[in-house]
C-alpha positions in Angstrom: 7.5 -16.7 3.9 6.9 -13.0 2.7 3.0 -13.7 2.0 2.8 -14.5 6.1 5.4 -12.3 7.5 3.5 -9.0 5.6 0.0 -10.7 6.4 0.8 -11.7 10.2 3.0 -7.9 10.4 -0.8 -6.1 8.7 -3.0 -7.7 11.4 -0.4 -7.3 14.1 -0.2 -3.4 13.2 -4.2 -3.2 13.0 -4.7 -4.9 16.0 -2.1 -3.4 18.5 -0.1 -0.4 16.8 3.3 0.4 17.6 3.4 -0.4 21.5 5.7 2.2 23.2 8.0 -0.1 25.6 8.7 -2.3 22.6 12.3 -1.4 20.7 11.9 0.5 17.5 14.2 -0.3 14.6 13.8 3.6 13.8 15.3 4.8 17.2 18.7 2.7 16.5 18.5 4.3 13.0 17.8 7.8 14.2 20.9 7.5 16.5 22.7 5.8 13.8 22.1 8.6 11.3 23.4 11.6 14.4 26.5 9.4 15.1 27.3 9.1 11.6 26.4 12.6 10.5 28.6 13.9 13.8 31.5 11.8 12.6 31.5 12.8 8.9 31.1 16.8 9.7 34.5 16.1 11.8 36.2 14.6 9.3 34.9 16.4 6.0 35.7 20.0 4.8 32.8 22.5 6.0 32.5 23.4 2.9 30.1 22.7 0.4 31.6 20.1 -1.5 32.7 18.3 1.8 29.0 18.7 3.4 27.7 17.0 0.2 30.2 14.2 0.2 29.7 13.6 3.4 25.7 13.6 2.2 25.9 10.6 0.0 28.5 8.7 2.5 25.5 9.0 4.6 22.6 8.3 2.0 24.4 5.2 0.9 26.0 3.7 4.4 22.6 4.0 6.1 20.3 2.1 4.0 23.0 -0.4 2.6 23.9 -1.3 6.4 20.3 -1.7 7.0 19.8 -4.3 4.6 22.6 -6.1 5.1 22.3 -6.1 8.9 18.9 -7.1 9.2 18.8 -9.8 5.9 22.0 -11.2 7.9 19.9 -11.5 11.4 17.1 -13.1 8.8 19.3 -15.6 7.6 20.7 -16.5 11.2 17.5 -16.7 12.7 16.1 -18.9 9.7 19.0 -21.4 10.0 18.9 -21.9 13.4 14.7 -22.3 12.9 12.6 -21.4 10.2 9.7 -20.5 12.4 12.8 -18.4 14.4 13.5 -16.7 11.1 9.8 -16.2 10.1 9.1 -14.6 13.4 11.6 -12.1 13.1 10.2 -11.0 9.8 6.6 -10.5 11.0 7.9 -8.7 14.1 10.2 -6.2 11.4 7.0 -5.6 9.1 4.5 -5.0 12.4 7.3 -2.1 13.1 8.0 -1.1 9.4 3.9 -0.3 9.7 1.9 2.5 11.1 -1.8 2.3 10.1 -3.4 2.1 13.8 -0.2 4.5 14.5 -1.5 7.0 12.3 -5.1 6.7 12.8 -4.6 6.7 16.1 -2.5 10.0 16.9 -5.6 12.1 14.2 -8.3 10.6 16.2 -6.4 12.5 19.0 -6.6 15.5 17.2 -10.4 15.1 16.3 -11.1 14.2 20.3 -9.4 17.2 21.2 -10.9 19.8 19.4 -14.3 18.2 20.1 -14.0 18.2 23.6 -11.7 20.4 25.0 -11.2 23.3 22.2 -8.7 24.7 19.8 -5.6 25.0 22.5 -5.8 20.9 23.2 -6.5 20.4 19.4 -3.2 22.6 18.9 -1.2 20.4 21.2 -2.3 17.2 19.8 -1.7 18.2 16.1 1.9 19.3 17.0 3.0 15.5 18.1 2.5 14.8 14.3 3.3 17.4 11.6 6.5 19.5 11.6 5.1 23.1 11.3 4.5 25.6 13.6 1.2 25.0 15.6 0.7 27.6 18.5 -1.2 29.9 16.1 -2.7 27.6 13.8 -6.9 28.4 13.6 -9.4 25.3 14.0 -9.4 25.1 10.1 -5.5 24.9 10.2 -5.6 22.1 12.9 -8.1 20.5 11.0 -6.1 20.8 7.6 -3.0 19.7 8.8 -4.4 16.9 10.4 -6.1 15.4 7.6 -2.9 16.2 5.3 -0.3 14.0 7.0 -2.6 11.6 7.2 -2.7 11.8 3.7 0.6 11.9 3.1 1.7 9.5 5.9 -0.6 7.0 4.3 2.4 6.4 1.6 5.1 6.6 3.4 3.8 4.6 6.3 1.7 2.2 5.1 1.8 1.9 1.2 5.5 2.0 0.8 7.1 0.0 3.4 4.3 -2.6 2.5 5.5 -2.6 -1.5 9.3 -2.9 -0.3 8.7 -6.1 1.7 6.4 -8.1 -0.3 9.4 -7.1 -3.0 12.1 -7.9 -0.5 10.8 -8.9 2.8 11.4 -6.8 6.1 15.2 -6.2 5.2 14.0 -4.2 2.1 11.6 -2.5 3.9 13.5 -1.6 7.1 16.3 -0.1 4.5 13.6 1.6 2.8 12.6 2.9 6.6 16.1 4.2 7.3 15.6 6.3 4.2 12.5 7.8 5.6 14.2 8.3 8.6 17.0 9.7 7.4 15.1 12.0 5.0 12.9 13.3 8.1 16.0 14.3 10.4 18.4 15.6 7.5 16.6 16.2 4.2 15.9 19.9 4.9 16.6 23.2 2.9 18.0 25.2 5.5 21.9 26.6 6.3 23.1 23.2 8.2 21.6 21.0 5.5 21.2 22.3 2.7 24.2 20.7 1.1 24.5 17.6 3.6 21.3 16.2 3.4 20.4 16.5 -0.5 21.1 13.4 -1.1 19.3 11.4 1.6 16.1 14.2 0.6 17.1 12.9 -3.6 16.7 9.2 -2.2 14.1 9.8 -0.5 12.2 11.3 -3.4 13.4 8.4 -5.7 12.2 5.4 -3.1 9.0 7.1 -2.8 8.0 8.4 -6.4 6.3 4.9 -7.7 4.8 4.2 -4.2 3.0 7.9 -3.9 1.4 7.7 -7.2 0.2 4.1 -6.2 -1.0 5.1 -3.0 -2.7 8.0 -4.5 -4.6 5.4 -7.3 -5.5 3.4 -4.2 -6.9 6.5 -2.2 -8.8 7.3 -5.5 -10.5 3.5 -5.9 -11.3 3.3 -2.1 -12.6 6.3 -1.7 -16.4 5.4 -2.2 -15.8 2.5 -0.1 -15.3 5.0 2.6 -17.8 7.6 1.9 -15.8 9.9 -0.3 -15.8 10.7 -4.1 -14.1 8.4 -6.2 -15.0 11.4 -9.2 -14.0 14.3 -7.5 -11.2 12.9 -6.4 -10.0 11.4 -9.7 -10.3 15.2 -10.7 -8.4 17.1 -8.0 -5.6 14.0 -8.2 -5.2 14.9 -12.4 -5.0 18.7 -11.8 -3.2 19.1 -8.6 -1.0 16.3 -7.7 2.4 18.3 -8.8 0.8 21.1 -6.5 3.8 20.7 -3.8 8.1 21.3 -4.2 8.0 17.5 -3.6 7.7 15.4 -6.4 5.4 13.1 -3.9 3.9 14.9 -1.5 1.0 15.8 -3.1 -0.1 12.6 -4.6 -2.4 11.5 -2.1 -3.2 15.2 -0.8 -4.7 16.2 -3.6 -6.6 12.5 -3.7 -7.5 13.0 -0.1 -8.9 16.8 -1.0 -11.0 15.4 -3.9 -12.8 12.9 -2.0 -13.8 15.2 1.0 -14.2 17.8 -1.3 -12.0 20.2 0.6 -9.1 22.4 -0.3 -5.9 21.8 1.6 -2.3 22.7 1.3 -1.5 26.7 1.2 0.6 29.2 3.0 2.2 27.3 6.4 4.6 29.0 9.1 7.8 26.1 9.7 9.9 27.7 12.5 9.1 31.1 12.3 9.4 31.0 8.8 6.1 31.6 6.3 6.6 29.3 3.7 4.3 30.1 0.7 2.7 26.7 -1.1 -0.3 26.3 -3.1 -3.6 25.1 -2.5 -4.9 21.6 -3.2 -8.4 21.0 -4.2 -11.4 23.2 -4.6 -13.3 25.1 -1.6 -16.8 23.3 -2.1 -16.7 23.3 1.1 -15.9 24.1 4.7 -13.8 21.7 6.2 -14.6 20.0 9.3 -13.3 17.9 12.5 -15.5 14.6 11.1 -13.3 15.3 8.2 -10.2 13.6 10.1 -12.5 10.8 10.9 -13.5 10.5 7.6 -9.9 10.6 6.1 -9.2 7.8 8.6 -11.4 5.7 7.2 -10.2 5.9 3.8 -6.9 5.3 4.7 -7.9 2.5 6.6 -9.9 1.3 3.4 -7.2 1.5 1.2 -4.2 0.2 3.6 -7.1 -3.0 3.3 -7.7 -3.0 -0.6 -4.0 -2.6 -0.6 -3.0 -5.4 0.7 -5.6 -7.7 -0.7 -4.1 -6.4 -4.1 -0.2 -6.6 -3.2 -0.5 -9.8 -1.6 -2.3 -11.0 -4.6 0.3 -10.0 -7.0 2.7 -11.4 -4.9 1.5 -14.6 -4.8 1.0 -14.6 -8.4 4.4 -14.0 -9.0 6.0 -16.4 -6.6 4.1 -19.3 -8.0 4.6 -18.6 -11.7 8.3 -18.0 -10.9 9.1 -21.0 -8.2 6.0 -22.9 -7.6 3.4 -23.1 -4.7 5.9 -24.3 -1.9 7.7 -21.5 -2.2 4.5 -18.9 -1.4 4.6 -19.3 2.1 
C-alpha cells in the first residue's frame, strides 16, 4: 500500500500542487505548535532552564502526536475499507509534497523580473525565503531564489518522500511537523534561543541523511537537466559544510556547481546583516534562466528519486514479506 500511496501522492503533487481551498495538515500543526508553545511559556519558569524544558516537551509532543494521530486515522480508515485507508494515505503524501509548489512560486520570481522589473521580482521572492527583500539587487533576487529551491528541494520533496516509503504518510506527516516546528521556533534570537533548540536539534537530525542524499541526487541529475554533473561533484566536496547548518548547504553547493554560479554570502534577516560564506565559484554571472534552470533539475531529480526509492522499496518489501504485500 506504500508503493501506491507515494506513487499516486508523486503524480498528484506533479499534476495539481497544493490547491489553496483544500485543508493542510501543516496549518493544524502550525496552530498546534502556537497553542502548545503559549501553554508551556505559562506554565514553565522564564528562565533558561524552564524555556528549554519546555523546548523538548514541545519537540517530542508534536511529532509523537503526529504519528500517532494520523497512523490511528490510517488504521480506522483501512478497517472500515482498505481502498478508505489507501485513499487517505495518497491524499497525506500529495500534502506532505511540494515539487509543483516549489517550482511554481520560483517560476513567479523568474516571470517577475522578466516582465515587470526588480520591485515585482522583490515581491515575489519575499512569499518564499525568510530574509529581508526590499533592498535585495537583481542578483540577490536571483540568488535567493535559486537557493531555496535548492534547499527546499530536501526538505520538501526528498525527505518527506524517504520518511513515507519508510513509514507511510504517518511517518512523513511527523517528519512535516518537525519541519514545521523547526521553521516557526527553531531560531537564534532572545525569545528562542533556548525554547526552540531542540525542535532546531531535531530538525537537524531528521534532515542530516536526507540532505546529503538529496544533494547525491542533485549531483547525478544534473546533466539530465543541463547542468554539470563535474562541477558540481566539485563545489558539493569543497563547500557543502559552507553554512551554520549541518544541512543547508548540501544541495546549495550541488545546485551552485551545476550552474556554475556562486551563491550563499552576506544576507540582511530583519534588519540584522548576518555574515555567511559563499558557495561555489564565480565563473560566472548569474542569471533569471538560472531559476528556470534549477527547476528543472529539481524536477529531474524529485523524478530519478522516486524511480530509485520506490525501487528500493519494493525490493525490500518483497524480500522481507513477499509480493502481496508490495501494494
Amino acid at each position: 500500500m506504500i508503493f501506491t500511496a507515494v506513487l499516486c501522492g508523486f503524480l498528484l503533487d506533479c499534476l495539481l500542487g497544493d490547491p489553496m481551498k483544500m485543508p493542510h495538515p501543516v496549518i493544524f500543526m502550525g496552530k498546534a505548535i502556537s497553542r502548545l508553545e503559549k501553554w508551556l511559556r505559562r506554565r514553565l519558569p522564564q528562565t533558561p532552564k524552564g524555556e528549554r524544558t519546555g523546548g523538548i516537551i514541545l519537540a517530542i509532543t508534536l511529532p509523537v502526536g503526529t504519528l500517532l494521530i494520523s497512523g490511528g486515522l490510517c488504521w480506522l480508515f483501512w478497517w472500515i475499507h482498505p481502498l478508505l485507508g489507501l485513499a487517505l494515505q495518497i491524499l497525506w503524501c500529495w500534502q506532505a509534497l511540494a515539487m509543483r509548489c516549489l517550482a511554481k512560486e520560483s517560476r513567479n520570481v523568474y516571470r517577475a523580473l522578466k516582465t515587470e522589473g526588480l520591485d515585482a521580482g522583490r515581491t515575489a521572492v519575499a512569499r518564499i525565503v525568510g530574509r529581508d527583500t526590499a533592498a535585495l539587487s537583481k542578483e540577490g533576487v536571483i540568488k535567493a531564489t535559486v537557493e531555496t529551491v535548492a534547499e527546499n528541494f530536501s526538505d520538501g520533496v526528498l525527505a518527506p518522500m524517504i520518511y513515507m516509503l519508510i513509514g507511510g504518510a504517518p511517518l512523513a506527516l511527523a517528519y512535516k511537523a518537525i519541519n514545521t516546528m523547526d521553521s516557526m521556533v527553531g531560531y537564534k534570537n532572545e525569545t528562542y534561543l533556548y525554547f526552540g533548540r531542540a525542535a532546531a536539534k531535531l530538525d537537524d537530525a531528521a534532515n542530516y541523511l536526507p540532505s546529503r542524499i538529496a544533494a547525491l541526487l542533485w549531483i547525478l541529475s544534473a546533466p539530465l537537466a543541463g547542468g554539470n554533473l563535474k562541477n558540481a561533484w566539485k563545489i558539493w566536496r569543497r563547500d557543502r559544510r559552507n553554512h551554520a547548518s549541518p544541512n543547508s548547504a548540501q544541495t546549495e553547493s550541488a545546485c551552485a556547481g551545476s550552474l556554475g554560479v556562486q551563491l550563499a554570502g552576506p544576507a540582511s534577516y530583519f534588519g540584522k546583516l548576518v555574515e555567511k560564506p559563499y558557495i561555489g565559484d564565480r565563473v560566472r554571472e548569474i542569471e533569471p534562466e538560472d531559476i528556470l534552470k534549477t527547476n528543472r533539475i529539481m524536477i529531474v531529480s524529485s523524478v530519478v528519486g522516486l524511480i530509485i526509492g520506490v525501487a528500493i522499496h519494493v525490493a525490500v518489501v518483497f524480500l522481507l514479506f513477499g509480493p502481496h504485500w508490495i501494494l
